[in-house]
C-alpha positions as CSV (number, residue, x, y, z in Angstrom):
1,X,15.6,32.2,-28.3
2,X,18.5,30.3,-29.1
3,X,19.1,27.3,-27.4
4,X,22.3,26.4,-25.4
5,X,24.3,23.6,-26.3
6,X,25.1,21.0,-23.8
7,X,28.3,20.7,-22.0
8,X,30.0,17.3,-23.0
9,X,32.6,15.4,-21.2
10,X,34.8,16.6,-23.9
11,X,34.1,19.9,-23.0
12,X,35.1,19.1,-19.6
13,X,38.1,17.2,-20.4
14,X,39.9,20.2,-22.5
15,X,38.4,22.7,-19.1
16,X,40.3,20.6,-16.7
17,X,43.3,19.4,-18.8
18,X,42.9,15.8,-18.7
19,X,41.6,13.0,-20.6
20,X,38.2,12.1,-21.6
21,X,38.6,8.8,-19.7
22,X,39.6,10.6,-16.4
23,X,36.3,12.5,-16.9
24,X,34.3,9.5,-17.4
25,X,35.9,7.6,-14.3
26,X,35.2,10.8,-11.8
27,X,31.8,11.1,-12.8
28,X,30.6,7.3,-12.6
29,X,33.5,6.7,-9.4
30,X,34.1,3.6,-11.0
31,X,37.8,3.5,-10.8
32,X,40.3,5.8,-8.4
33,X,41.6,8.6,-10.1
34,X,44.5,10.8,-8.4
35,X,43.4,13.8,-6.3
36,X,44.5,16.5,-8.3
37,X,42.9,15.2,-11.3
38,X,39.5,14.7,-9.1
39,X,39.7,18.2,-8.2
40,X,40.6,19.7,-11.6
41,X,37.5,17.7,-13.2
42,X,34.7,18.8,-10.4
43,X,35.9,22.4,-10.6
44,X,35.3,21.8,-14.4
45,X,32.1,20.1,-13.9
46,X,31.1,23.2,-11.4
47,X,32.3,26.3,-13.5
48,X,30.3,24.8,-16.7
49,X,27.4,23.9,-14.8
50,X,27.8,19.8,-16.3
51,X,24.4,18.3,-15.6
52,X,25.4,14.7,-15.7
53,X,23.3,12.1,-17.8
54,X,22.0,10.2,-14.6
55,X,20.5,7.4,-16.9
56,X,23.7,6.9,-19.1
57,X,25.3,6.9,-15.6
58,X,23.0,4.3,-14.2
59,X,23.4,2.0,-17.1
60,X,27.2,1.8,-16.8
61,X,26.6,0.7,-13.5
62,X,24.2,-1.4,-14.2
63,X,21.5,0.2,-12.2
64,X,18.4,2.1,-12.5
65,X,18.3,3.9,-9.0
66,X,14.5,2.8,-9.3
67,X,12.3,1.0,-7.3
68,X,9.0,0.0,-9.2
69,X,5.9,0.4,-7.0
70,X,2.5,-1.6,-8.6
71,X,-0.4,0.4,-6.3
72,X,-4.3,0.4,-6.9
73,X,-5.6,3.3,-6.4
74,X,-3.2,6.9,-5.6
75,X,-6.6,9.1,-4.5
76,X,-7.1,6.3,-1.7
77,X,-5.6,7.5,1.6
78,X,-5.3,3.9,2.6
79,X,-3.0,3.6,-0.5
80,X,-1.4,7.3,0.4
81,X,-0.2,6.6,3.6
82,X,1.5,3.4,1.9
83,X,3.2,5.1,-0.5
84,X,4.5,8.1,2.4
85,X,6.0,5.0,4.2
86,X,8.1,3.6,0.8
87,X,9.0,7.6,-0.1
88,X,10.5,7.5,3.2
89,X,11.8,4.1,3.4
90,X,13.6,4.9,0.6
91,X,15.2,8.3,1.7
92,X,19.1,8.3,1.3
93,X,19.4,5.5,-0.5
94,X,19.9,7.1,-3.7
95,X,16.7,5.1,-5.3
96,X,13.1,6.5,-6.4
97,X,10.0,5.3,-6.3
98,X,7.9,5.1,-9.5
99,X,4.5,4.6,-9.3
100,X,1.8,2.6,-11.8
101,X,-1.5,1.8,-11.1
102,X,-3.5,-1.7,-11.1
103,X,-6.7,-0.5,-10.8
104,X,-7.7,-3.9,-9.1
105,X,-7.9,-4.9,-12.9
106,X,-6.2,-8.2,-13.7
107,X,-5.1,-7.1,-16.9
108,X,-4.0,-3.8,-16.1
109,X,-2.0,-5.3,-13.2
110,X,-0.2,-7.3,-15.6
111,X,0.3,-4.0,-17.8
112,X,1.8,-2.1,-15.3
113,X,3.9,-4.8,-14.3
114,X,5.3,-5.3,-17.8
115,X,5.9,-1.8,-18.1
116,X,8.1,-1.8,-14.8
117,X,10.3,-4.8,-16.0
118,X,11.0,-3.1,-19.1
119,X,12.0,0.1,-17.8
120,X,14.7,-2.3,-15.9
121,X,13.6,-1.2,-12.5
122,X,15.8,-2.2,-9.6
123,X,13.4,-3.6,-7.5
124,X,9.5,-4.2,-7.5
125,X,6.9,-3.6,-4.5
126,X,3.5,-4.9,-5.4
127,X,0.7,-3.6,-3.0
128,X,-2.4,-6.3,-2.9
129,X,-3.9,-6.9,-6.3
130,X,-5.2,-9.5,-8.2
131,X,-1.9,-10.6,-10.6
132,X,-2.3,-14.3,-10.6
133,X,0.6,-16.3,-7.5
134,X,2.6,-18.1,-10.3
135,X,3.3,-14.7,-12.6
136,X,4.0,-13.3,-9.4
137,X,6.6,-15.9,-8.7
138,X,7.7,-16.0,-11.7
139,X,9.1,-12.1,-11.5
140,X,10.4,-13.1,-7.9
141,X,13.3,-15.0,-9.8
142,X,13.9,-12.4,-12.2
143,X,14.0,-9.2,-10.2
144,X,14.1,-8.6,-6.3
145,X,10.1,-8.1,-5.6
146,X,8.0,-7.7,-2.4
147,X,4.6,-7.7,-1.6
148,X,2.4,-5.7,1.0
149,X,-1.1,-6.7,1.9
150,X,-1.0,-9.9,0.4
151,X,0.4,-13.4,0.9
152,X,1.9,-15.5,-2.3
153,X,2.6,-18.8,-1.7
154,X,6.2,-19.5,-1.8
155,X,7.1,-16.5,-1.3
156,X,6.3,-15.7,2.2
157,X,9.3,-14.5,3.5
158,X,9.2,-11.4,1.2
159,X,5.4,-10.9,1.5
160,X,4.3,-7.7,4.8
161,X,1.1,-8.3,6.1
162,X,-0.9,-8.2,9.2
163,X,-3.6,-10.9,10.9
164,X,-6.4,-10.1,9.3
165,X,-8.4,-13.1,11.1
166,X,-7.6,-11.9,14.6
167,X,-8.3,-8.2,13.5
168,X,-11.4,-9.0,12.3
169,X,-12.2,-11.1,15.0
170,X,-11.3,-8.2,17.8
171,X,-13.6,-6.0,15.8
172,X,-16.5,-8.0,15.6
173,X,-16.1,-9.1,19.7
174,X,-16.3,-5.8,20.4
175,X,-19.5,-5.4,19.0
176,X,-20.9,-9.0,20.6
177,X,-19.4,-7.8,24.1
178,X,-21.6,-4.4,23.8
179,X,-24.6,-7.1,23.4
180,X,-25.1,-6.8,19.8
181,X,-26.4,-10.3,17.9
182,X,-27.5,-9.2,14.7
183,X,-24.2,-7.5,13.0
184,X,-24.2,-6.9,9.4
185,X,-20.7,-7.5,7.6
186,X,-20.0,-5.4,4.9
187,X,-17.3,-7.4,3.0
188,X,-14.7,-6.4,-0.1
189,X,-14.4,-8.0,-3.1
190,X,-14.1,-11.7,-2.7
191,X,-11.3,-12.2,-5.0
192,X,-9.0,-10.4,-2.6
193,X,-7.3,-12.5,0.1
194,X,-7.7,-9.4,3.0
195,X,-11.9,-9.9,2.1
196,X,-12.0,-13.9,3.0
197,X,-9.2,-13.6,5.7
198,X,-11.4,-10.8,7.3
199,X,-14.6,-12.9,6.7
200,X,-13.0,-16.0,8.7
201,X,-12.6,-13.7,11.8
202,X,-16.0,-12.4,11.5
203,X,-17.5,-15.8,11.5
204,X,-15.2,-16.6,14.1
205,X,-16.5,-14.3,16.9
206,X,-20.1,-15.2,15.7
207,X,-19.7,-18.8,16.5
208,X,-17.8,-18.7,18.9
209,X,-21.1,-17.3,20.8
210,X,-23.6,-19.8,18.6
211,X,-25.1,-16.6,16.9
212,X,-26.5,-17.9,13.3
213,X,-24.8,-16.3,10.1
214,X,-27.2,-16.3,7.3
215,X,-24.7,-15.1,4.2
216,X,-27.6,-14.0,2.3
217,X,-29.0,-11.3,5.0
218,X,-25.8,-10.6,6.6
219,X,-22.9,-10.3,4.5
220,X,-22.8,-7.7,1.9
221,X,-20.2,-7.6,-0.7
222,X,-18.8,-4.1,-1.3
223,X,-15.8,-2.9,-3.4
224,X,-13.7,-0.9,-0.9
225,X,-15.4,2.7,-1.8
226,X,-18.2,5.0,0.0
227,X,-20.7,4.3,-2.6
228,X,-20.2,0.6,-2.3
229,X,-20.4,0.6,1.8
230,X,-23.7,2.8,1.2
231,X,-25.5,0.9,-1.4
232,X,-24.7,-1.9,0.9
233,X,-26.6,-0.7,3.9
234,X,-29.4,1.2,1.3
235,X,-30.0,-2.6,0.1
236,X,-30.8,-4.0,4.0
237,X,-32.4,-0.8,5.0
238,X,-34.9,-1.1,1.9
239,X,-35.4,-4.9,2.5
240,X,-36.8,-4.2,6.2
241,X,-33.4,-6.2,7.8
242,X,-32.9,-5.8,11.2
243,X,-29.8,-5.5,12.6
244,X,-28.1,-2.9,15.4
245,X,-24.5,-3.1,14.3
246,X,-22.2,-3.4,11.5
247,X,-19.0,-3.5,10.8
248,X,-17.0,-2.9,7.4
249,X,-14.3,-3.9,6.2
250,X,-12.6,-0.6,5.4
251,X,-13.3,2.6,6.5
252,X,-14.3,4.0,3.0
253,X,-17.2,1.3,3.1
254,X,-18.1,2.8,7.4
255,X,-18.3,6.5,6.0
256,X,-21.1,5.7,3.0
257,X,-22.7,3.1,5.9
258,X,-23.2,6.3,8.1
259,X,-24.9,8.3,5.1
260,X,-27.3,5.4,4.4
261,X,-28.3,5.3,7.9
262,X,-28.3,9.2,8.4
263,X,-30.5,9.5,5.3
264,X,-33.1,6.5,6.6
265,X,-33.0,9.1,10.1
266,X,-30.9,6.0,11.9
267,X,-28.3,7.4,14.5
268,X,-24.8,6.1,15.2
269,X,-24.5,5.0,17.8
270,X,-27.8,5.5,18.9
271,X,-29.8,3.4,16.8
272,X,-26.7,1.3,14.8
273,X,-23.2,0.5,16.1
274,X,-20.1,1.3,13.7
275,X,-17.0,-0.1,12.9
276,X,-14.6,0.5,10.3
277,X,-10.9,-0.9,9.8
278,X,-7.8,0.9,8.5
279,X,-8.0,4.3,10.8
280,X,-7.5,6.6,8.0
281,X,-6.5,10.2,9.1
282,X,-10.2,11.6,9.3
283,X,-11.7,8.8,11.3
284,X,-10.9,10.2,14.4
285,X,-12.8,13.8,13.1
286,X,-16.3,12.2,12.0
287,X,-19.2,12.6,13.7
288,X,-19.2,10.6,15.7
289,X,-15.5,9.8,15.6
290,X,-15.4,6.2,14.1
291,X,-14.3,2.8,16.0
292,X,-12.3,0.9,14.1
293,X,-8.8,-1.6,13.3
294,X,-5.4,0.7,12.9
295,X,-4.1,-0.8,10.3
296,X,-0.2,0.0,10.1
297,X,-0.4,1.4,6.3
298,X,2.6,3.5,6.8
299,X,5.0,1.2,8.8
300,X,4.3,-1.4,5.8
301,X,5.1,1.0,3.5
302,X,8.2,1.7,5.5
303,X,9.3,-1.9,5.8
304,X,8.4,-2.3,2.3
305,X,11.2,-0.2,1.1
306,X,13.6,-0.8,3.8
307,X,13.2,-4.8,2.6
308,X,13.4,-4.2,-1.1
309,X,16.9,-2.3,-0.5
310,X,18.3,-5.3,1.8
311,X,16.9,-7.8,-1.5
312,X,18.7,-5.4,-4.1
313,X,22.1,-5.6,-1.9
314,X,21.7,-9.6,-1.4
315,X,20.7,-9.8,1.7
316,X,17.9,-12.3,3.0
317,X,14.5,-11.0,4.5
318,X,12.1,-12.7,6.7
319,X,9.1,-10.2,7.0
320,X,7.1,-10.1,10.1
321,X,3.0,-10.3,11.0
322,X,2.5,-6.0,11.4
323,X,0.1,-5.8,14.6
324,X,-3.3,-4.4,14.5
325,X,-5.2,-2.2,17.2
326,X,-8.8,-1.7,17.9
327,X,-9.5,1.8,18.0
328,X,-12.5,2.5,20.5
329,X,-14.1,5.6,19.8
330,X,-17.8,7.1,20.1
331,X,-19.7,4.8,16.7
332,X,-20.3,2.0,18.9
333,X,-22.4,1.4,22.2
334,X,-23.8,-1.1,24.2
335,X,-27.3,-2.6,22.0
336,X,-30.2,-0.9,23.8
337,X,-33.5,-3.3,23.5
């Protein structure tokens, strides 16, 4: 089949009877043109079916239309409902998101983020991550940027995040005020800030009642995934630890806690008291439905975009705390001796 050749501004030019230049000025609006020129050009642009060059476009006014999202993970739904909230933060505006992924890999961070600054992306959202503060800053003064989930130093007027202290805290109270003493925490990696911040609260409800936190017995570190949160609990279950609650830092970690302890014949909330934190979707349809933090993933994402647009037109920011909520449902009970 014999391909069609594409329609030039030439082509419109001689269609509506005007100059090349006129063409040009309709298409990119960059300076008024009379009326009956305007109409004379979009009729041409309409009866040849003109597909415009949007990057060509873009480059003669100095824009992209592109907002540069670094994520970790797309299959996560924690990451998922993120992203919904920037799609729609970012509807109307004329801007697309483009996505690259971190991995939670220092140097693949650092990869993707190259590959956004070179593909001269409007703005950048970075979500958590392990790209070290200073190269972080460093962008910051280059391009507009914000971050989600994560504080930088410096920049803390243009990073979204929520207490993580006091949600942890809340989460592990609950458990103490059901009666339970011996609560396993089932921690994230402890290069990421959420993982210590969420550890403080934790030991913050347990002192604040005198119970004694050995780190060795009680605090497993997981990396944010089923398998983690079950190999966590397989490893206290097979050392003979007693415990009658635990509570993980994210709900992927709770769902592979529950098959450990279904496989070992342990009932929740029965035998051990569950909590999770993010409320993902499905949480609410487990069995038993799961307790846990909501954690606002899609309003951040939300605010994410809505900020990075406000940055890209020179306007100041000053992003808030997002509030948590504990989520009581049927995986946690009061501690029957």
């Amino acid at each position: 089949m014999e391909k069609k050749e594409a329609i030039t501004i030439q082509d419109i030019a001689r269609k509506a009877k005007v100059s090349p230049s006129t063409v040009s000025r309709v298409l990119n609006d960059t300076v008024p043109v009379a009326s009956d020129k305007r109409d004379a050009v979009l009729a041409a642009v309409k009866e040849l079916n003109y597909r415009p060059n949007l990057i060509a476009q873009n480059l003669v006014r100095g824009k992209s239309m592109v907002i540069g999202v670094l994520t970790q993970d797309t299959a996560s739904p924690f990451y998922g409902q993120i992203h919904q909230g920037i799609e729609q933060g970012l509807t109307g505006s004329g801007y697309q998101p483009m996505f690259v992924i971190g991995n939670w890999q220092v140097s693949e961070e650092l990869v993707a983020l190259e590959t956004l600054m070179m593909r001269q992306v409007d703005g950048i959202i970075i979500l958590g991550g392990n790209i070290p503060d200073e190269r972080i800053k460093e962008v910051a003064t280059e391009i507009p940027l914000v971050m989600t989930a994560r504080w930088v130093k410096g920049l803390e007027q243009q990073c979204l995040q929520v207490d993580n202290v006091k949600a942890s805290y809340d989460a592990t109270r609950h458990l103490i005020e059901l009666g339970h003493r011996h609560i396993i925490f089932v921690m994230g990696l402890p290069s990421i800030g959420d993982t210590l911040e969420r550890q403080k609260g934790y030991y913050q409800a347990m002192q604040e009642v005198n119970l004694d936190i050995d780190p060795q017995l009680l605090v497993i570190e997981g990396n944010f995934t089923q398998l983690s949160g079950l190999l966590a609990i397989e490893q206290l279950l097979n050392r003979k630890q007693f415990f009658s609650a635990i509570f993980a830092m994210n709900d992927e970690m709770a769902f592979g806690a529950m098959l450990a302890l279904y496989r070992h014949g342990l009932r929740v909330p029965e035998d051990i008291s569950l909590v999770g934190f993010d409320d993902q979707d499905h949480t609410a349809y487990t069995i038993p439905p799961l307790t846990t933090v909501r954690y606002p993933m899609f309003d951040m994402g939300f605010m994410a975009a809505q900020s990075i647009l406000k940055l890209i037109q020179g306007q100041a920011i000053n992003l808030p705390l997002l509030p948590t909520q504990l989520i009581v449902r049927e995986s946690t009970m009061r501690y029957q001796q």
